[in-house]
Structure formats: C-alpha cells, structure tokens
Backbone bond lengths (Angstrom), bond angles and torsions (degrees), N, CA, C in turn:
res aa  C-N    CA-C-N  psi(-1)  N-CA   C-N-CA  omega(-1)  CA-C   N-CA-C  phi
1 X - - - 1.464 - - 1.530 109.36 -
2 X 1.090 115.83 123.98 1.478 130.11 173.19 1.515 120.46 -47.05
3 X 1.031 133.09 121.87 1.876 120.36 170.65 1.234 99.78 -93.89
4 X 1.297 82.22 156.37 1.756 106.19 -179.31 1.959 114.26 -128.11
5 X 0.764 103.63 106.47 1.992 82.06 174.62 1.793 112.89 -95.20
6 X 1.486 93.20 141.29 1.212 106.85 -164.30 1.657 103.62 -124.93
7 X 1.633 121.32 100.03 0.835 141.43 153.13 1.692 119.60 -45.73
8 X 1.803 116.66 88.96 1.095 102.04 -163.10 1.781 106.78 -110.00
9 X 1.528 113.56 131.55 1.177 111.62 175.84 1.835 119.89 -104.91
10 X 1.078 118.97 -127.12 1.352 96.89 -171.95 1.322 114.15 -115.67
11 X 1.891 122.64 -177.97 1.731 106.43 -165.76 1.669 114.75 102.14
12 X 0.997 98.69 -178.46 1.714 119.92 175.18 1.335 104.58 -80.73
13 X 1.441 131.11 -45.69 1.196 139.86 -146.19 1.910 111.30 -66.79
14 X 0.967 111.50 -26.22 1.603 129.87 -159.22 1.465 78.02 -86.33
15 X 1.217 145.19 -68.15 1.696 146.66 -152.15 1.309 90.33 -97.34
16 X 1.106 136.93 -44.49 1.964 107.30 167.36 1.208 118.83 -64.03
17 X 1.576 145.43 -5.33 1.195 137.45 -178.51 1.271 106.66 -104.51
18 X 1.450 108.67 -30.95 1.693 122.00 173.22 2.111 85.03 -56.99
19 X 0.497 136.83 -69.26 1.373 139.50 -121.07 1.767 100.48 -76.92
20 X 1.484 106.71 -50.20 1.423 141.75 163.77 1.872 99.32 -53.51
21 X 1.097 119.18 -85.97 1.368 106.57 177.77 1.348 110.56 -38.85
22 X 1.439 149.65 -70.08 1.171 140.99 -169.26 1.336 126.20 -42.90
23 X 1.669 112.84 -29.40 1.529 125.21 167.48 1.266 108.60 -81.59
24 X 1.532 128.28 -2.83 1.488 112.02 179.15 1.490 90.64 -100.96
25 X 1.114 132.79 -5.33 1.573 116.64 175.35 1.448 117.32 134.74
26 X 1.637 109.32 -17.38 1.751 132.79 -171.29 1.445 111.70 -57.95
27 X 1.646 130.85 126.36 1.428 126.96 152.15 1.597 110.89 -69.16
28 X 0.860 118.65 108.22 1.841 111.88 -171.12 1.651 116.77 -96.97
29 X 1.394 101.50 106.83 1.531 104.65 -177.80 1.477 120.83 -89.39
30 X 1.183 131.18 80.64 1.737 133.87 -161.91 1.426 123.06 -79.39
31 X 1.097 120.74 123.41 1.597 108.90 173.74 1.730 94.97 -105.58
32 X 1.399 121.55 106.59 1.603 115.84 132.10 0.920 148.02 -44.47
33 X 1.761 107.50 170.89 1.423 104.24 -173.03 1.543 104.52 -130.53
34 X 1.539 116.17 127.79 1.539 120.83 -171.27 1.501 112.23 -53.19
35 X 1.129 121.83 118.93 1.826 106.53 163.69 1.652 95.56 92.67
36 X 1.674 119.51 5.28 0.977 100.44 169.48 1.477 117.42 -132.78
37 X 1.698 101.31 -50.55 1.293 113.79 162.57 1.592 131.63 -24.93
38 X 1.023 140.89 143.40 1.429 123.06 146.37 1.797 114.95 -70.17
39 X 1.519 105.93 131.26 1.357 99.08 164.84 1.199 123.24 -42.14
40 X 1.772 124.76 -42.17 1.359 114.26 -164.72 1.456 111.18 -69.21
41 X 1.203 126.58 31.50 1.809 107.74 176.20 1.739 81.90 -96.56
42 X 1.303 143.32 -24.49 1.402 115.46 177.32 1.330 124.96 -77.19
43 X 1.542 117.46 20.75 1.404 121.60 147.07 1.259 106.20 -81.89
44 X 1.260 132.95 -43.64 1.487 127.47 -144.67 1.505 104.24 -82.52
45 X 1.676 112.32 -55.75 1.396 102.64 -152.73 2.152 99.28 -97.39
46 X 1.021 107.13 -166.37 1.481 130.14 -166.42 1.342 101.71 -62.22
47 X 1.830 98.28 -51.34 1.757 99.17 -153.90 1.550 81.28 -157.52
48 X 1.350 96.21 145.05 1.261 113.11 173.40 1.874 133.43 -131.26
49 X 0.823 142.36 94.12 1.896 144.23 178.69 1.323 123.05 -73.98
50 X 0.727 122.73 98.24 1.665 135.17 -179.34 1.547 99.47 -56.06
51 X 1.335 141.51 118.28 1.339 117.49 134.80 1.515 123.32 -114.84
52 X 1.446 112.70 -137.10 1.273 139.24 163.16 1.421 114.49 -115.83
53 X 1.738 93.60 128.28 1.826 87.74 159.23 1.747 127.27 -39.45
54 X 0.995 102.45 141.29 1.483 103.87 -179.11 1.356 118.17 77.09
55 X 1.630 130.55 -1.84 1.562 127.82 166.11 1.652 105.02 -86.39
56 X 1.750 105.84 72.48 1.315 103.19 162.62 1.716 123.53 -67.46
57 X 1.379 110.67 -43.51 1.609 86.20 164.94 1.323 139.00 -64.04
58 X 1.687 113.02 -19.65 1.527 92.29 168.04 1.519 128.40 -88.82
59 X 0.976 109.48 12.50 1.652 125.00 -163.44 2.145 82.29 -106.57
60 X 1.439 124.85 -43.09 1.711 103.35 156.26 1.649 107.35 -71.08
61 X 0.834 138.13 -7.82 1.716 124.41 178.35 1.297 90.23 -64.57
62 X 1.560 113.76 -62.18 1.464 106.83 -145.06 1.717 120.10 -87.52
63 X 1.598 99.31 5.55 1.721 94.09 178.88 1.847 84.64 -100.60
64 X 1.602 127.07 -25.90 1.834 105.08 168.69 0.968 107.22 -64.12
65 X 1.538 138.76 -47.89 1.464 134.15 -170.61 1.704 94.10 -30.55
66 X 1.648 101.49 -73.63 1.562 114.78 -163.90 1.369 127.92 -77.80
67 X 1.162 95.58 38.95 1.851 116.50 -157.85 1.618 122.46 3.43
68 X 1.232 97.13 75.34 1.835 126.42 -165.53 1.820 95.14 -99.99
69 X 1.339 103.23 111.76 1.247 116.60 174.42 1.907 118.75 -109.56
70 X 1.024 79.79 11.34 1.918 92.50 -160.77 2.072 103.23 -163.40
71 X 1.390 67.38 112.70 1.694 71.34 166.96 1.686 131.25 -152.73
72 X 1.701 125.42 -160.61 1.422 92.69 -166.72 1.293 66.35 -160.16
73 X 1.897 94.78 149.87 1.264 115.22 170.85 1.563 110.99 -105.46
74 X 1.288 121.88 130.00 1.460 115.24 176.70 2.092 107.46 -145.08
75 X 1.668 85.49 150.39 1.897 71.46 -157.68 1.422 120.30 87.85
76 X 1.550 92.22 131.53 1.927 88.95 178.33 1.585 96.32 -117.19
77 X 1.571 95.40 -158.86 1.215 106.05 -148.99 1.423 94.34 -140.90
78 X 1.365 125.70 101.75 1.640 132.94 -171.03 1.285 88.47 -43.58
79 X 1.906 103.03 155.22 1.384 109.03 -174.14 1.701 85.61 -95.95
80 X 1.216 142.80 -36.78 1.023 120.74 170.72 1.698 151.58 -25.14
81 X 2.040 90.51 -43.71 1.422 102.25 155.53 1.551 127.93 -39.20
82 X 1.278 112.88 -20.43 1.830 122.66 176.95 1.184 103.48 -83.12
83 X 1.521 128.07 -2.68 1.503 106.10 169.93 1.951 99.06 -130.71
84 X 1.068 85.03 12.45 2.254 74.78 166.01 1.878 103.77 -146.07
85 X 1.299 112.94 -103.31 1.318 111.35 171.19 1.316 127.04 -44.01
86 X 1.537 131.32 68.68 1.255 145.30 -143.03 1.687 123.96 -135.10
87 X 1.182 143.61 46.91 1.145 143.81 -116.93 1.751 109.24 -143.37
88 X 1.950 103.07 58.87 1.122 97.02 -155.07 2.314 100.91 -79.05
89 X 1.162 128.73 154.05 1.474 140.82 177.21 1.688 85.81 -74.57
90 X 1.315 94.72 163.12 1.334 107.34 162.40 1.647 142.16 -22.89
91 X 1.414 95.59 -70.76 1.667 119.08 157.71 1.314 107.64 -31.07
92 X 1.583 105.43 -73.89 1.880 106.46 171.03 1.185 135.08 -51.58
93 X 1.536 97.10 -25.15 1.518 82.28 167.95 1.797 121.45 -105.87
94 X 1.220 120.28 25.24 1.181 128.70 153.40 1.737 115.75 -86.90
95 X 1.157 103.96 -45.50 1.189 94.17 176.47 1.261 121.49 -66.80
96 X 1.310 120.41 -10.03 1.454 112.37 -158.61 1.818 84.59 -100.23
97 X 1.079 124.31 -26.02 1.383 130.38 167.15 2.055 112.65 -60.72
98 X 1.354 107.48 -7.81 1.761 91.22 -163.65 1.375 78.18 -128.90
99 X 2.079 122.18 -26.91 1.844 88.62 -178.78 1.659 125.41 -75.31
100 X 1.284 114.28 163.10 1.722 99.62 177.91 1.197 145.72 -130.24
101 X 1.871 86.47 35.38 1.877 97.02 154.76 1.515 92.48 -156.42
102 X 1.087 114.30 176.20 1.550 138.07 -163.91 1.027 126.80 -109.31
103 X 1.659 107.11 -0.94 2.044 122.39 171.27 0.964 102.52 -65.86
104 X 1.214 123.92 166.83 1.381 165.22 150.17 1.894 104.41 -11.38
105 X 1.389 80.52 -70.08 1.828 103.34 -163.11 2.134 101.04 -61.29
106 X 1.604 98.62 -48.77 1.336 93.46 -172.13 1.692 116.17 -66.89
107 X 1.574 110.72 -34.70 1.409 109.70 -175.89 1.355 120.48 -60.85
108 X 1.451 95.84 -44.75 1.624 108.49 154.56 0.960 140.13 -25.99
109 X 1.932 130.80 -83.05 0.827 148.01 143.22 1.996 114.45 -20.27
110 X 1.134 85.10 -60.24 1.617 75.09 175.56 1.249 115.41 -70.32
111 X 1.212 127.79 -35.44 1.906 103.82 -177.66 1.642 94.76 -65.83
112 X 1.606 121.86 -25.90 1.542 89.10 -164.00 1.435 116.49 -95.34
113 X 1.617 105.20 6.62 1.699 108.58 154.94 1.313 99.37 -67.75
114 X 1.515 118.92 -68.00 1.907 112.84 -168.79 1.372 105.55 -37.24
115 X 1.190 145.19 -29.11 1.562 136.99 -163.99 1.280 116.28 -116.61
116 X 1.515 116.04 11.75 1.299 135.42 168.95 1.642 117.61 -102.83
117 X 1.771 99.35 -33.23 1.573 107.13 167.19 1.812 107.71 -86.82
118 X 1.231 105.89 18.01 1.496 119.65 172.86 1.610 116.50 -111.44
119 X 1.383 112.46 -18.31 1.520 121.69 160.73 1.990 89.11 101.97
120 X 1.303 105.02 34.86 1.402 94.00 177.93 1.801 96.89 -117.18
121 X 1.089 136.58 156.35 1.462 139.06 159.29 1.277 100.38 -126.88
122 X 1.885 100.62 120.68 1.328 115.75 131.68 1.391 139.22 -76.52
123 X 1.487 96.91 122.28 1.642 128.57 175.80 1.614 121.80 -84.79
124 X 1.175 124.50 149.96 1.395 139.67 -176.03 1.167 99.48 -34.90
125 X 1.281 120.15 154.82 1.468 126.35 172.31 1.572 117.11 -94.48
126 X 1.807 102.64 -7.52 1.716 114.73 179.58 1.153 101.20 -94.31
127 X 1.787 116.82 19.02 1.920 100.72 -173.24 1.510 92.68 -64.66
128 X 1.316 122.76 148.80 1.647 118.27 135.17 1.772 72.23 101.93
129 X 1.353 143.41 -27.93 1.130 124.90 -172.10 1.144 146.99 -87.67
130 X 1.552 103.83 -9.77 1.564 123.84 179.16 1.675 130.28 -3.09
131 X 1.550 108.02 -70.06 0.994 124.88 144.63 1.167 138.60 -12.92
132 X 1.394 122.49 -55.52 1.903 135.70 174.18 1.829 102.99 -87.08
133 X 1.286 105.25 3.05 1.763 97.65 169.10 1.195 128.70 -75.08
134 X 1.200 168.94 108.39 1.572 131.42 -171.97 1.441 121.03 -103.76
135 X 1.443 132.21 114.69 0.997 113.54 171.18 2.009 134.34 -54.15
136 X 1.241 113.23 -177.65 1.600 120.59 -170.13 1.426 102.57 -43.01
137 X 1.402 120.50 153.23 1.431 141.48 179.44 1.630 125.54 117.80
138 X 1.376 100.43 -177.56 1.334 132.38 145.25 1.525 119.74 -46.19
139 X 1.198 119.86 96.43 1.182 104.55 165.93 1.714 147.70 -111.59
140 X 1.547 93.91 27.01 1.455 111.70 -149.85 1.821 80.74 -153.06
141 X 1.130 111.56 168.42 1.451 136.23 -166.23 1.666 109.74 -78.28
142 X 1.714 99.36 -42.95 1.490 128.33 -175.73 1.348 97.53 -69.50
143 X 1.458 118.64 135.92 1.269 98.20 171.36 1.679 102.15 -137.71
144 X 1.182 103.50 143.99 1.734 110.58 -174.11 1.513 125.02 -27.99
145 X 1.084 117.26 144.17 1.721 101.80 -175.05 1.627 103.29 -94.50
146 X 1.238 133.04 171.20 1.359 126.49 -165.41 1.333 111.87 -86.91
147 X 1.584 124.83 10.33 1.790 133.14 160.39 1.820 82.88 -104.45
148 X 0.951 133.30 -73.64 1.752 105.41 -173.28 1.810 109.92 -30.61
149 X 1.178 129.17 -56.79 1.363 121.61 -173.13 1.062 140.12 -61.05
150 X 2.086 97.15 -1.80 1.481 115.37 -172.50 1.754 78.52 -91.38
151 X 1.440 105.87 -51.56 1.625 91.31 -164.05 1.281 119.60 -82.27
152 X 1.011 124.32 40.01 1.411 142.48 -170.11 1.506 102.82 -123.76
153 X 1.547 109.09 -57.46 1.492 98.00 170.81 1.827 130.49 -67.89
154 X 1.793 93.05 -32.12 1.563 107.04 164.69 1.446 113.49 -57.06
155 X 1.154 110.94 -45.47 1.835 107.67 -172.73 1.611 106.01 -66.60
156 X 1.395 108.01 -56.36 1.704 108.68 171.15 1.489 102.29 -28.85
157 X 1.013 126.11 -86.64 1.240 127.42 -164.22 1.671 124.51 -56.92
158 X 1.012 128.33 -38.37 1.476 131.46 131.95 2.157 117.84 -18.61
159 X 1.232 93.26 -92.67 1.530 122.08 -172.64 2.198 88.54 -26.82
160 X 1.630 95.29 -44.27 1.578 84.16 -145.36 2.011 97.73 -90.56
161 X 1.633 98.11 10.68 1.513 106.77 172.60 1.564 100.27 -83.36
162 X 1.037 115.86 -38.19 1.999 107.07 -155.68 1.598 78.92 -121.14
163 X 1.223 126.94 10.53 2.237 121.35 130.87 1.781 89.56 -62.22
164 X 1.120 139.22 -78.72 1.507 161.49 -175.36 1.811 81.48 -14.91
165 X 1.370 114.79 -75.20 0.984 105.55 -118.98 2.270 84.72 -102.06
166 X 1.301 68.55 7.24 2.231 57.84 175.84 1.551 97.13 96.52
167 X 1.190 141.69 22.79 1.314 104.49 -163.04 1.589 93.88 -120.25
168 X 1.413 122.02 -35.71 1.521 119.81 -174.77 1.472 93.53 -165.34
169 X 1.615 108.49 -160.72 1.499 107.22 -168.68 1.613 93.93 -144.70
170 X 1.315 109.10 9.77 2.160 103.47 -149.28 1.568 85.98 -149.68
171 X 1.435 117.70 147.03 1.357 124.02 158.14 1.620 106.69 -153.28
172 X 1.734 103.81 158.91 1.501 105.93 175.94 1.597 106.74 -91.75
173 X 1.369 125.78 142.91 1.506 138.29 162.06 1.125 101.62 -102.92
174 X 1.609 122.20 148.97 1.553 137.79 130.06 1.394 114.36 -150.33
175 X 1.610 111.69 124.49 1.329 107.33 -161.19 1.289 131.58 88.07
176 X 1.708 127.83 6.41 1.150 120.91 -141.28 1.421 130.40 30.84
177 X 1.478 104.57 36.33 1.398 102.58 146.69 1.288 122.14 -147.33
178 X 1.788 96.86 144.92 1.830 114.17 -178.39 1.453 103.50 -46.24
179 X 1.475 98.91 122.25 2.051 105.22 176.92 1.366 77.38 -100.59
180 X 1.483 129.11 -66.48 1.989 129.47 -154.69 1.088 109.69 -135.66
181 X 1.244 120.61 130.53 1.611 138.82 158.16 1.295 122.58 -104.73
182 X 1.564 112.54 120.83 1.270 130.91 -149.52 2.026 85.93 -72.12
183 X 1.144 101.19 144.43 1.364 122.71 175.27 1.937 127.15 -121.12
184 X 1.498 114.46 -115.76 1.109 123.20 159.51 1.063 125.15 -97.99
185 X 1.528 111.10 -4.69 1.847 118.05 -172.63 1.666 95.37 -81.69
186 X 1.420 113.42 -24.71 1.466 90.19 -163.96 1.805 119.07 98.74
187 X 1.630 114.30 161.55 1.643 94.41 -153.95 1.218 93.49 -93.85
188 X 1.683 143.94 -30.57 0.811 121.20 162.66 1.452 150.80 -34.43
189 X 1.484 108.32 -54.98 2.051 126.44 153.81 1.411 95.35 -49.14
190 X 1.499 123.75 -38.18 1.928 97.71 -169.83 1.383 99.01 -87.18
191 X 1.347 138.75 -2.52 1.099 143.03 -159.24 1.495 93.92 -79.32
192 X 1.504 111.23 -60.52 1.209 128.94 -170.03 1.341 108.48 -72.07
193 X 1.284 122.59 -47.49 1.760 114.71 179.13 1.165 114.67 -77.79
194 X 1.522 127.14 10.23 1.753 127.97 160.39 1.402 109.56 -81.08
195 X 2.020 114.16 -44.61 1.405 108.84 160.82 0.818 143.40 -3.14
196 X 1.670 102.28 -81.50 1.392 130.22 -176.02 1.461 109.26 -52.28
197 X 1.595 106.67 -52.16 1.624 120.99 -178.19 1.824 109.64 -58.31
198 X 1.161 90.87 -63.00 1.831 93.64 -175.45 1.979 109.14 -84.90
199 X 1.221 102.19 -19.39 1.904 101.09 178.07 1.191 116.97 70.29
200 X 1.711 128.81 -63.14 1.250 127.32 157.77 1.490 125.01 -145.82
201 X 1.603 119.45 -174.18 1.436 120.34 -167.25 1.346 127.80 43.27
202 X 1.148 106.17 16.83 2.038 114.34 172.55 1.305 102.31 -73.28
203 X 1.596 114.72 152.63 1.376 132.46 170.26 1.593 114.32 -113.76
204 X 1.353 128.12 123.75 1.183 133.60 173.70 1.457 113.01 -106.08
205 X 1.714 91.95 132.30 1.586 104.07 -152.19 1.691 95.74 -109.36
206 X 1.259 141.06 123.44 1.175 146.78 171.53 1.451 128.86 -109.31
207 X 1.428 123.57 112.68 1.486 120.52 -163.57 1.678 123.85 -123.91
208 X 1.042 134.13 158.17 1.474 125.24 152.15 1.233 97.82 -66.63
209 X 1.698 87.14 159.55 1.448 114.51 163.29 1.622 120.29 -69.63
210 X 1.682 127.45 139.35 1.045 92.30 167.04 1.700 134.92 -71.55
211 X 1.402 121.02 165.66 1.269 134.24 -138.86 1.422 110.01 14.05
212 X 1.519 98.97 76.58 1.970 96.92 170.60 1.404 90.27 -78.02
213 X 1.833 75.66 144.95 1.450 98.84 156.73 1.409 121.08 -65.38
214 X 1.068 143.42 -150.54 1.526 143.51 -162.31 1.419 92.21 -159.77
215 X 1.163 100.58 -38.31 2.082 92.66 -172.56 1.893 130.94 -66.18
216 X 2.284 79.60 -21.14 1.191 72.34 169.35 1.615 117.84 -163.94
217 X 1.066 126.85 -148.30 1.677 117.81 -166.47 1.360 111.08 0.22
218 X 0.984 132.51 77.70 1.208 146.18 176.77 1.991 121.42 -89.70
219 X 1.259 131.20 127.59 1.539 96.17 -164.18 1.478 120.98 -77.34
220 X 0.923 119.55 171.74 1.428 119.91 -173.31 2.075 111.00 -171.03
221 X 1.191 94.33 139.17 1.456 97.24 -161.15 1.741 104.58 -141.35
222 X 1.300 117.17 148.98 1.346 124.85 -140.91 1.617 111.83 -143.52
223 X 1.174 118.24 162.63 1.247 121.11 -176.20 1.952 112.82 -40.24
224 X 1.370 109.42 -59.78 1.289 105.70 -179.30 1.529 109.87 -80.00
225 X 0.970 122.58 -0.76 2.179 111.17 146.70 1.339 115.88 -42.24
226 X 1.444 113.01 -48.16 1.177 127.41 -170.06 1.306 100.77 -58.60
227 X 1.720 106.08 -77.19 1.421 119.39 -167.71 1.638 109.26 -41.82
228 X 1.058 113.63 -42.12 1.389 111.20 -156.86 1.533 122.45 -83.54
229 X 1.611 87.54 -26.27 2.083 107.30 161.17 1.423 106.14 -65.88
230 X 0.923 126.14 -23.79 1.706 151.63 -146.44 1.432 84.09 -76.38
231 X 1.848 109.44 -86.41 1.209 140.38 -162.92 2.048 102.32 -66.43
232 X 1.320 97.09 -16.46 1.694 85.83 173.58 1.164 115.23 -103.39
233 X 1.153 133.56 -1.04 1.552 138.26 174.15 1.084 105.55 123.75
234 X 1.292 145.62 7.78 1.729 149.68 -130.60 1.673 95.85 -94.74
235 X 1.146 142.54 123.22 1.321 146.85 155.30 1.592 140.99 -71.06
236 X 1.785 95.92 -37.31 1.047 111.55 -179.85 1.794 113.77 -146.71
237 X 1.331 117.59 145.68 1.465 120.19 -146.17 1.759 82.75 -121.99
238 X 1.360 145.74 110.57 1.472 120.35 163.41 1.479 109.89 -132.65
239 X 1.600 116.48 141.50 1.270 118.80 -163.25 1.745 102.98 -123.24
240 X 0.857 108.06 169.03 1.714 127.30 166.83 1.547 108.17 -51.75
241 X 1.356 141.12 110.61 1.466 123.00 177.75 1.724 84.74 -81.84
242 X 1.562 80.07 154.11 1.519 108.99 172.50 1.938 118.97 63.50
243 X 1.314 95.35 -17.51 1.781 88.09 -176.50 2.546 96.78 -117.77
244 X 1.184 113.93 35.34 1.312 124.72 -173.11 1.872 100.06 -136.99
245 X 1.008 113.17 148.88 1.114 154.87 159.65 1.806 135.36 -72.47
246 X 0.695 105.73 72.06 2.020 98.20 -178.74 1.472 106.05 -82.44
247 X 1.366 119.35 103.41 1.295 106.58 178.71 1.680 101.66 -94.64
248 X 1.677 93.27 125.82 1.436 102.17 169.81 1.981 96.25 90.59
249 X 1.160 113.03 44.16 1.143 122.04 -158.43 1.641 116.40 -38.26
250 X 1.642 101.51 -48.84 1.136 116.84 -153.24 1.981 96.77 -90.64
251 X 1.105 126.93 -60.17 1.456 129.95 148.75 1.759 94.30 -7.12
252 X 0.970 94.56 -81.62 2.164 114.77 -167.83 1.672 97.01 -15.83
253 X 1.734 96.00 -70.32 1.498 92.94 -166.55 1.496 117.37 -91.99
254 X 1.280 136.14 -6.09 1.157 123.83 126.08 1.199 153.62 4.12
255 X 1.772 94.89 -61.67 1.596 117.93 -169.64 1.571 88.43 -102.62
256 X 1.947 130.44 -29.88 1.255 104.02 164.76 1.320 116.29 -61.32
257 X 1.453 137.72 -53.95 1.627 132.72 -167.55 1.774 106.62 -58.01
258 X 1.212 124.22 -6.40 1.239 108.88 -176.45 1.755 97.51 -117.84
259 X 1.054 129.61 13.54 1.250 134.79 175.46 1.900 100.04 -119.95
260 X 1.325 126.02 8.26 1.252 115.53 -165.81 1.297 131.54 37.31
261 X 1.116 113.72 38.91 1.396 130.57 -175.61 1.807 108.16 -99.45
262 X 1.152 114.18 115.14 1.601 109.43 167.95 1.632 112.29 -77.58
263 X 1.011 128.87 138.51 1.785 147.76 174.81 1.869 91.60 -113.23
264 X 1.527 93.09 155.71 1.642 90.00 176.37 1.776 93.86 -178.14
265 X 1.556 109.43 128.89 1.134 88.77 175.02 1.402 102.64 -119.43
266 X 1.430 114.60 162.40 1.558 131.39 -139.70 2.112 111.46 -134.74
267 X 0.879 107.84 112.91 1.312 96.26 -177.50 1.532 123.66 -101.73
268 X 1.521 115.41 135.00 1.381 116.02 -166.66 2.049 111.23 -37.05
C-alpha cells in the first residue's frame, strides 16, 4: 500500500480527503495542526502528529520517519494563527526569515519548495477528488434571476481581482454592488457580515485565484456555506466550475434545494 502524507489544516476538508484517499488504496500519514485541525482525522488516517503552526521541521521529521515521499495539503490555516497560537521550531523560523511576503501563495509555495528540497512532493489537493468538482451550470433546481446573473458576472470579476491581489477569493453582491470582501475572517464571517449589510437576496460569488495552483488553498465550500448564506439572507451560492471543491457534494446541494438557495457554477 502506497503512503501518502497529508498535511491537515482546518474544516471538513482534511477528513473528507482522508476518507477518499483511504478508499483509493492510500496509507495516510498526517501531521496536524493544534487549535486547528479537527481531532477526528485521528480516526481516519494510519498515523497521526500533532504540532504547532510554524514547526516546519518537525512536520519533515515525521513524513522521513514514515518514509513519505508524496504528500497533500488540504485545509488552511487562519491567518490569524500568525499573531496568537504561533509556535514556529527552528526550521520555521528560518524560513519565515528567507521567505518574502506573507500571502497566501508565497508561504505556500515556499514550504512546498522546503519539502521538496527534502525529497517530499506536494501534489494537488483535488487528487482522489474528481468527483466533489462540478463542472459549468445550474446546479440546483432554483435558478438565478436575470439581476442575480448580472451580479454573478460582476462578482466573478471582482472576487478574482483581490484573488490577484492576495486579499480573499469570495465576495457578497447586491445590485452590482460589493457589500463584503472576504478577508482574514474567512467566507463564512464574510458570509454573515454581508447579511447584515445587504439583509436579503445577495449572491456570493467564490473564485480561484488567478493561475491557482492546484496543490493548494484551493476553494472549497461545504454544507454550512449553504446554511449560513441561508440564515443571512443569501439567494444565490456561485463557484468556479472545475477549479472549486464541494465537500460532501451531494449533502451540499441537498441542503441548497431545501434552503431555496440556487448554487451555480460559472466559468471564467
């Protein structure tokens, strides 16, 4: 049986891919993250390491220990953790001394050079995922009204500027106009503080970055996206076809058709 190491950060996403890899055949060796992880990935996978954000060398100890040549990042890692629960080892804190910016894309990229000049390769985060992608359309019964499709195309194009610029990947429309731009809270908190702002019939538009990588922060959206657009007035749910994530796909739209919520995915 093949190992796999699975860099797990926080969310659903880390234990749905655990779960999916294990049915394709994978021994899954995981290093967590304290205060972020869900405990339950130490049901799912083989072996599991607790650390701290920022202990990049022991997180390479433990995929040589387990002779992990291939691995996957799934789940992020609040950017907030960089200013409280923060506890980088040595390793981390050199690197965090030689990388030279603090987005998303660069921190990234650089741990998965450091663990590549370690004989490890990071792989897509859609390995094993095919399935939870959705290609172009309608994907729900509801279907957008023809002012949702204006702000659907307005938000696309927005969402995938401040993707550009590092800042988020998701924003709220009503009216063709930006109520919230997803930040450090995450899309859920912007989900909810567009609510308040727009109250009802807003559409939240969710995108890759341009030229995302695949290996990692990739978007991905989940049963309580739904609920929580649901509970803020949210009308319409629209994602990236082919470069998004449905975790729990079929659950997902489910809980959209019974929340009257339209989902739709949209291609650049």
């Amino acid at each position: 049986m093949k190992k796999l190491g699975l860099i797990a950060g926080n969310g659903k996403f880390p234990v749905i891919f655990a779960r999916e890899a294990k049915a394709a055949g994978y021994a899954l060796v995981a290093v967590a993250h304290r205060g972020e992880t869900s405990e339950e990935i130490g049901d799912v996978v083989d072996d599991v390491t607790w650390i701290y954000v920022g202990q990049l060398g022991k997180l390479i100890r433990t995929f040589h220990r387990a002779g992990v040549t291939e691995a996957v990042m799934a789940g992020g890692i609040r950017k907030v953790k960089l200013f409280g629960n923060f506890r980088p080892d040595l390793r981390g804190a050199r690197f965090l001394a030689r990388v030279k910016g603090r987005d998303d894309d660069a921190l990234l990229r650089g741990v998965a050079d450091e663990l590549a000049e370690e004989g490890i390769k990071i792989v897509d985060s859609t390995f094993c995922l095919s399935q939870m992608i959705p290609g172009a359309g309608v994907l729900t019964k509801r279907i957008p009204s023809a002012a949702h499709w204006e702000d659907i195309r307005y938000g696309f194009r927005i969402a995938k500027e401040i993707g550009r610029l590092g800042i988020g990947q998701t924003v709220v429309v009503k009216n063709r106009v930006v109520v919230a731009v997803e930040a450090v809270e995450g899309t859920d908190d912007m989900i909810q503080r567009g609510g308040r702002l727009a109250k009802s019939g807003y559409v939240v538009v969710k995108v890759s970055k341009p030229e995302q990588d695949l290996r990692f922060d990739v978007p991905a959206v989940g049963i309580e996206t739904i609920k929580n657009l649901h509970d803020a007035g949210g009308a319409v749910l629209a994602v990236e076809a082919g470069k998004t994530i449905f975790l729990e796909k079929q659950m997902l739209l489910q809980e959209a058709e019974a929340c009257g919520v339209s989902v739709v995915a949209i291609e650049e």
